[in-house]
C-alpha positions in Angstrom: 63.2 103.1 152.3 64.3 99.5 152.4 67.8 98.8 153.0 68.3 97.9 149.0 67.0 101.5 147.7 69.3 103.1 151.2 72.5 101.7 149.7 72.1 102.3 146.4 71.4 106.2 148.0 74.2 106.1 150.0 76.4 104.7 147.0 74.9 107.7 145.1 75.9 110.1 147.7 79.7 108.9 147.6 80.2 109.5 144.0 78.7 106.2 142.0 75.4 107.5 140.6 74.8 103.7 139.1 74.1 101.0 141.6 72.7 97.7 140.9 72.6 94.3 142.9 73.3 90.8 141.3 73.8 87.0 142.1 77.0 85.2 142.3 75.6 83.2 139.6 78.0 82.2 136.6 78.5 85.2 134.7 76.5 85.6 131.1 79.1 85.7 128.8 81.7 83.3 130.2 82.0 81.3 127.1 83.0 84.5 125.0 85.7 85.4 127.6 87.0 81.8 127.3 86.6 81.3 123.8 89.0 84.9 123.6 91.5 83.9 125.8 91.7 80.0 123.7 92.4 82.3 121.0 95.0 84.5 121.9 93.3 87.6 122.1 94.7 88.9 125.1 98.0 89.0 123.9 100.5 89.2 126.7 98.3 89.3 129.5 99.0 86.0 130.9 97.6 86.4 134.0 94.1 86.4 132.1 94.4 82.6 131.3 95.6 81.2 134.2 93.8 78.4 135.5 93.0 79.5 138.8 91.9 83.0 137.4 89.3 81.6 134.8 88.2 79.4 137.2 87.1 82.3 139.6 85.6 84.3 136.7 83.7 81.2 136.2 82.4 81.5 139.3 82.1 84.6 141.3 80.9 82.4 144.6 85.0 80.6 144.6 85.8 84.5 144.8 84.4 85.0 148.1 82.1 82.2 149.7 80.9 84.3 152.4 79.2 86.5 149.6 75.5 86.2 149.1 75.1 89.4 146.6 77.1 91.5 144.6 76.7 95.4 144.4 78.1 96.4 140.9 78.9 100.4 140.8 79.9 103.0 138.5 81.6 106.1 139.1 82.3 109.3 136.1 85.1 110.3 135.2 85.6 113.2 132.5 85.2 112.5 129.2 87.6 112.8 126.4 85.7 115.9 124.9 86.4 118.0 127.8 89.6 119.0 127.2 91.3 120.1 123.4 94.0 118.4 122.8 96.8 120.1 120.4 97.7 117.5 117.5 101.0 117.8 118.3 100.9 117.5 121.6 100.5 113.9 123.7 97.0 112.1 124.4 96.2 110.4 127.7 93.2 108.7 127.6 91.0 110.6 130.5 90.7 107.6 132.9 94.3 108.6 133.7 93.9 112.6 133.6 93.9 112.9 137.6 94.7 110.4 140.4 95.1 106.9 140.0 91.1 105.4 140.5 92.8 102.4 143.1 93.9 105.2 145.4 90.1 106.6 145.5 87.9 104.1 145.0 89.0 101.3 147.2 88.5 104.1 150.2 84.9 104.8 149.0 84.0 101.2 148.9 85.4 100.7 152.6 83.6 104.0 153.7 79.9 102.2 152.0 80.6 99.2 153.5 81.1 101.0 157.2 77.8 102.8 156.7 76.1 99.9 155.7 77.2 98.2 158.7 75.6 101.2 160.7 72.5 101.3 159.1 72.2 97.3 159.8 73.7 98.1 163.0 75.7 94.5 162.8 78.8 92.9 161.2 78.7 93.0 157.5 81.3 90.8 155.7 82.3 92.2 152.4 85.2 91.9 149.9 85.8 95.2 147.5 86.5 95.0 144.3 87.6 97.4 141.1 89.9 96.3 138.1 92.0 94.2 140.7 90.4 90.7 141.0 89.6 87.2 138.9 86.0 89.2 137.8 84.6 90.1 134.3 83.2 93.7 135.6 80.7 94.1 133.3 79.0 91.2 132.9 78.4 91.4 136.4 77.0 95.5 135.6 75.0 94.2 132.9 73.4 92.1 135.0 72.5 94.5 137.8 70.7 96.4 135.3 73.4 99.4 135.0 73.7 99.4 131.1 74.7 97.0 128.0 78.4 95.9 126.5 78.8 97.5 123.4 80.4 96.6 120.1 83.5 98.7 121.6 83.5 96.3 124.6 82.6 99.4 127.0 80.2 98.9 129.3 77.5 102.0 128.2 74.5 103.4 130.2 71.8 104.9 127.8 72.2 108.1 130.4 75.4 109.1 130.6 77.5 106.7 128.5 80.7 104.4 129.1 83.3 106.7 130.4 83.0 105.3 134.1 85.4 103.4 136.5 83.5 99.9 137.7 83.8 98.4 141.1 81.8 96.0 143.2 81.5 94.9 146.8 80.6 91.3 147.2 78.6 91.1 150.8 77.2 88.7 152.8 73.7 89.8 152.5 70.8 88.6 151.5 69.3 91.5 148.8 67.2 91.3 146.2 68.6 91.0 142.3 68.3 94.1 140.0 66.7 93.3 136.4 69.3 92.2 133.8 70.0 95.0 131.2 69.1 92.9 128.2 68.6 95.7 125.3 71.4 96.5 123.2 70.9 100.4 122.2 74.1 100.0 119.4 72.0 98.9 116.6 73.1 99.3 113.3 76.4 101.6 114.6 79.8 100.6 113.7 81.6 103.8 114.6 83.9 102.3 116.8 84.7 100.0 114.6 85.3 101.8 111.7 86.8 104.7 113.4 89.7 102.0 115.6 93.0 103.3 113.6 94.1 99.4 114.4 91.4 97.7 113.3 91.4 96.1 116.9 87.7 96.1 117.8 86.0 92.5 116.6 83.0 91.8 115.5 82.1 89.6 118.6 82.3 92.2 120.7 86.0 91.8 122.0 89.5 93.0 121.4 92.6 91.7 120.1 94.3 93.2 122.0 97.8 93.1 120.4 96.2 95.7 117.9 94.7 97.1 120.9 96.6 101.1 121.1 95.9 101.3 125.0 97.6 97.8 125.3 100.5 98.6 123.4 100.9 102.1 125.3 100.7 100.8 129.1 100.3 96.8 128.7 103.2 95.8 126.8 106.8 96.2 128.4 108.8 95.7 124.9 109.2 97.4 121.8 105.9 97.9 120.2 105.2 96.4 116.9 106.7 98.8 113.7 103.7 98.2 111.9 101.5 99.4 114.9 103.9 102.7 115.3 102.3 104.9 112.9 98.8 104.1 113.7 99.4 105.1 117.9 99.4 109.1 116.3 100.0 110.6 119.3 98.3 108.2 121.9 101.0 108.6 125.3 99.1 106.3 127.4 96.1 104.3 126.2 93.2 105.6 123.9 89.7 106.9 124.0 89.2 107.1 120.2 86.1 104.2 120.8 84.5 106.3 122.9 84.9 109.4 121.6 83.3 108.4 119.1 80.3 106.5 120.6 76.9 108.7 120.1 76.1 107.4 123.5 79.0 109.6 125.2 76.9 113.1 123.7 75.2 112.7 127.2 78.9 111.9 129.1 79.9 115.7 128.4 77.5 116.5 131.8 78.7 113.6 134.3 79.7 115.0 137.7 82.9 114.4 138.2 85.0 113.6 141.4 88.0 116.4 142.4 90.6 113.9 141.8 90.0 112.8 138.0 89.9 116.4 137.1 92.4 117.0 134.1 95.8 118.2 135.0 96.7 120.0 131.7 100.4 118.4 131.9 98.7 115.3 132.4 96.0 115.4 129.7 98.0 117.1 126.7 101.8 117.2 127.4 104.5 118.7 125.5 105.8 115.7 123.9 109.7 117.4 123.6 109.2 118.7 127.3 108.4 115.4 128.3 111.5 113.8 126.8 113.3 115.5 129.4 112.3 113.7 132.0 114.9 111.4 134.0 113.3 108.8 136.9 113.0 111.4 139.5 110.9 113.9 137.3 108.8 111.0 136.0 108.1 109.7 139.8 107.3 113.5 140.8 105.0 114.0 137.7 103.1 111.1 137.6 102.6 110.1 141.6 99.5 108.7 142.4 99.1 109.1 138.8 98.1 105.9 136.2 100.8 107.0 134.0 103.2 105.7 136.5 102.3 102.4 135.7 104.2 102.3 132.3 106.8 103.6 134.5 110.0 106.3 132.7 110.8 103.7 130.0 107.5 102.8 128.4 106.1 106.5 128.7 108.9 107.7 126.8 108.9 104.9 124.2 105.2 106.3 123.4 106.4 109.8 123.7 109.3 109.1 120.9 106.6 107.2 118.9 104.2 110.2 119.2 106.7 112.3 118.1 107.8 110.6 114.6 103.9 110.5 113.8 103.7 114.4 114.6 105.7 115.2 111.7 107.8 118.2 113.0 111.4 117.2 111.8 112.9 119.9 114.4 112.4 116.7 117.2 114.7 115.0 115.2 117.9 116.1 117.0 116.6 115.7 120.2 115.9 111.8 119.8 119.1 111.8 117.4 121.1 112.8 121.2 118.5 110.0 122.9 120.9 107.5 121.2 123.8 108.6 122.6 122.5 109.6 126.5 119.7 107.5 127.2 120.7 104.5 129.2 117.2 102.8 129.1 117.3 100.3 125.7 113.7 100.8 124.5 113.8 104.5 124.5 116.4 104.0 122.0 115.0 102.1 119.7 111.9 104.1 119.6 114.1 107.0 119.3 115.8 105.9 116.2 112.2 104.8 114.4 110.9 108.5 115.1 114.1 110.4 113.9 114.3 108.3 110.7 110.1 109.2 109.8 111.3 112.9 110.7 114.9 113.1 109.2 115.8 110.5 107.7 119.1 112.2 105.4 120.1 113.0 109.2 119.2 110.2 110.9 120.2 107.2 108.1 123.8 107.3 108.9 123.8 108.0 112.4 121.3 104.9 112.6 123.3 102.3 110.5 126.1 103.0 112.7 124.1 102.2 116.0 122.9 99.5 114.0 126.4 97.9 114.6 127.7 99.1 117.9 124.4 99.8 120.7 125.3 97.4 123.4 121.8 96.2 123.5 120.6 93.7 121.0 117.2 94.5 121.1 118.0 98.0 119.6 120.2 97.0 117.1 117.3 94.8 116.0 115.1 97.4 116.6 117.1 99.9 114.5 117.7 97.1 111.1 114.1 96.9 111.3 113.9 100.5 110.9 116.2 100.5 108.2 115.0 98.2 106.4 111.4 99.7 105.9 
């Protein structure tokens, strides 16, 4: 066994049954990224367009010089259909059903790395990589011959679909490129399209993502759009509705999965009145080393109030009526008073026109006209 087909064994062995190897060459579709970000498309992710960021993306070589290959990988984790989500319970997309992937992965990297080093028996220089650097992840997959981008932007592998986490190791070794994946198995297929309740997916093969539900549940920090509220259902923390839909992902149902993305059922499918119980020390308890924690108290409860006012049960009403009155965090309010008006509204009308004039925060009292004025 040469030392190429050894690491991608090894890789397989520590939980990333895709391996490929690729150049540092400029990636493929670096003119759609930057043609994207000229036109606003990624919304408030600012960090995307900074100049020192594109111009790493440009060119993966400024990301590491000591690199001479890249190792793409791609490790399962449970797919959406494993788990049966109550309508009028929350949705977490599944990425985040279990512990946060930059708490596993990195480790699993450093650990392939070390064995690598072994099996060379010298010095190997690497840099590890997964959702955290100046890369575009799957061009770089593509091109190690791990599967195609398709129309919903995932990266899909014809045998076991798109829901996997992607990393890379960049080392300083010599090895042989993969073949490019160059077919595209969507075809004719427009499901994800069609089925997107925010009409976010584009027909170039990118997002805007300010329709985007998975960055209006985690990405954006401020009150999300009115016109967007109805259309989250009850979406908590991002959205799989692309994939789930995907015929591809028939064959994700039987991906191995790692112990710690296994679906905690409090994670997965929460009680969405339960959950607007919980102060900063229950959300820190609940969600450590957990994804959600990256919306931290505030946003997760905005998306749970949201969820709630597109469940439909009006007996949430009077708990996010009392929100207004105890909740000390701004945008919970306002997302508060937009659910208990679409529950209750001959309830919630008067006790919202009166916030309307005297919450001390500006933001809701904008929030809240808005509301009332349709």
């Amino acid at each position: 066994m040469d030392i190429k087909q050894w690491i991608k064994a090894e890789a397989k062995r520590l939980g990333f049954p895709f391996a490929g190897i690729t150049s540092l060459d400029p990636p493929p579709h670096l003119e759609t990224f930057e043609a994207w970000i000229a036109s606003g498309m990624h919304a408030g992710m600012g960090y995307l367009a900074a100049p020192l960021s594109q111009q790493k993306r440009a060119d993966p070589r400024s990301i590491f010089p000591a690199a001479k290959s890249v190792l793409s990988l791609a490790m399962p984790y449970a797919a959406s259909g494993r788990v049966a989500v109550d309508p009028t319970a929350g949705r977490v997309a599944s990425y985040a059903w279990g512990t946060d992937y930059h708490d596993v992965i990195p480790a699993r990297l450093a650990l392939l790395a070390d064995r690598i080093e072994v099996r060379l028996g010298c010095q190997v220089t690497r840099r590890a990589y997964t959702d955290t650097g100046p890369i575009l992840e799957r061009d770089l997959a593509q091109r190690a011959g791990l599967g195609w981008q398709g129309k919903n932007t995932c990266l899909i592998t014809p045998q076991s679909g798109s829901y996997f986490f992607l990393a890379e190791l960049f080392l300083d070794l010599n090895l042989e490129p993969d073949v490019s994946f160059r077919a595209d198995h969507c075809g004719t297929c427009r499901r994800c399209i069609e089925a997107c309740p925010t009409g976010c997916i584009r027909e170039d093969r990118t997002l805007d993502s300010s329709r985007c539900i998975s960055y209006q549940t985690i990405e954006n920090k401020g009150p999300i759009p009115h016109f967007l509220r109805p259309q989250l259902g009850n979406w908590i923390f991002g959205c799989d509705i692309c994939q789930q839909v995907c015929p591809w992902n028939r064959f994700a149902l039987t991906n191995p999965i790692e112990d710690a993305f296994q679906a905690r059922p409090d994670v997965a499918a929460p009680v969405l009145l339960d959950e607007l119980r919980l102060d900063a020390r229950g959300f820190n308890l609940k969600f450590h080393l957990s994804p959600v924690r990256r919306t931290k108290r505030r946003g997760y409860l905005r998306n749970v109030c949201i969820a709630l006012g597109n469940a439909g049960d009006a007996a949430a009403a009077p708990a996010l009526l009392d929100l207004l009155k105890t909740e000390p965090e701004g945008l919970i309010r306002g997302a508060a008073a937009w659910a208990a008006n679409r529950l209750d509204p001959q309830t919630a009308i008067p006790i919202l026109e009166q916030a309307a004039g005297s919450d001390s925060d500006a933001l809701v009292r904008e929030d809240i006209r808005i509301t009332l004025g349709g």
